[in-house]
C-alpha positions in Angstrom: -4.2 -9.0 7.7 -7.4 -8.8 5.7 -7.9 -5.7 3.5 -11.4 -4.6 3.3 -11.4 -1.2 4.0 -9.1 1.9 3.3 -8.7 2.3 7.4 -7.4 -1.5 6.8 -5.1 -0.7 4.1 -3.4 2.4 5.7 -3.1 0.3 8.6 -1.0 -1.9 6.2 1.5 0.5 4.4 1.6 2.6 8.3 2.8 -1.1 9.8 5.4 -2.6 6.7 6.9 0.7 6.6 7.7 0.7 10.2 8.7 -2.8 10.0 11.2 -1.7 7.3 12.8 1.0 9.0 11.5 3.0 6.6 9.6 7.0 7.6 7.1 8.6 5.6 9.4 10.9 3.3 11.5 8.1 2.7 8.3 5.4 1.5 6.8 8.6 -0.4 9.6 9.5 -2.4 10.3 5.7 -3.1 6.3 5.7 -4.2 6.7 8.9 -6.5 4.3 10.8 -4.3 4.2 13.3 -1.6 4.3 12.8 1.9 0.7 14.4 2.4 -0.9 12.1 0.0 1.1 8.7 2.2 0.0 10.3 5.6 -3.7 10.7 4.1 -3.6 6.8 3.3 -2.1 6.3 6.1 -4.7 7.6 8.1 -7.7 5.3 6.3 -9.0 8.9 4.1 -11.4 8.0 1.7 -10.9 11.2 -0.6 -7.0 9.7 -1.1 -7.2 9.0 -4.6 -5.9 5.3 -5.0 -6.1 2.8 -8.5 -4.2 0.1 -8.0 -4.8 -3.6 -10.0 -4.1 -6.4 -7.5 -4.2 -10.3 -8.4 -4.8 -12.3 -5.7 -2.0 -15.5 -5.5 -4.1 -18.2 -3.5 -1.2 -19.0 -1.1 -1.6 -15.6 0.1 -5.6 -15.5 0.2 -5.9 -18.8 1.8 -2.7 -19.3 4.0 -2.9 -23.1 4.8 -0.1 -24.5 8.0 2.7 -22.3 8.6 3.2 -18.4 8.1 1.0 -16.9 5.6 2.9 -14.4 2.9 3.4 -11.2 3.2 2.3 -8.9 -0.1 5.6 -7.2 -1.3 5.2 -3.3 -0.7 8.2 -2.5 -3.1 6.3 -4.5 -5.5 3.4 -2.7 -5.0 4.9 0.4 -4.8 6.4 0.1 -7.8 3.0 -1.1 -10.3 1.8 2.5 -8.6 4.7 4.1 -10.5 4.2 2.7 -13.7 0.6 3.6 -14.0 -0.5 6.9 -15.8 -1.5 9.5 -13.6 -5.3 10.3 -13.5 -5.8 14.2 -14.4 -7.8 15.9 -11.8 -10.7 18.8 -12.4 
């Protein structure tokens, strides 16, 4: 799946967390966050305030033959943790 949009990424979080098993109050609590703020992403809302840093592996750019990779939502989950929260006015 390409990401290019934040309907596109919602579209992503809304599809590996159903693939895990997972429901929104369980993925938001694992996130550090609120369900409201995961439902809003969900749902492609550009006012969701999201800063994330993301390095693109080639492999997973440019799949070649055979399955392409899937980004690790744990892993991404987790860098969202770690980073200072922004102070709103």
């Amino acid at each position: 799946m390409r990401i290019r949009t934040a309907t596109d990424l919602g579209a992503f979080i809304r599809e590996r967390r159903a693939r895990l098993g997972m429901d929104q109050i369980v993925l938001a609590k694992k996130a550090g966050t609120s369900r409201k703020w995961l439902v809003e992403v969900e749902q492609g809302k550009s006012g969701a305030e999201i800063s994330i840093d993301l390095e693109a592996d080639s492999s997973v750019a440019t799949p070649r033959a055979g399955k392409a990779k899937v980004p690790d939502i744990n892993g991404v989950l987790d860098s969202l943790k770690k980073r200072p929260q922004k102070k709103r006015i």
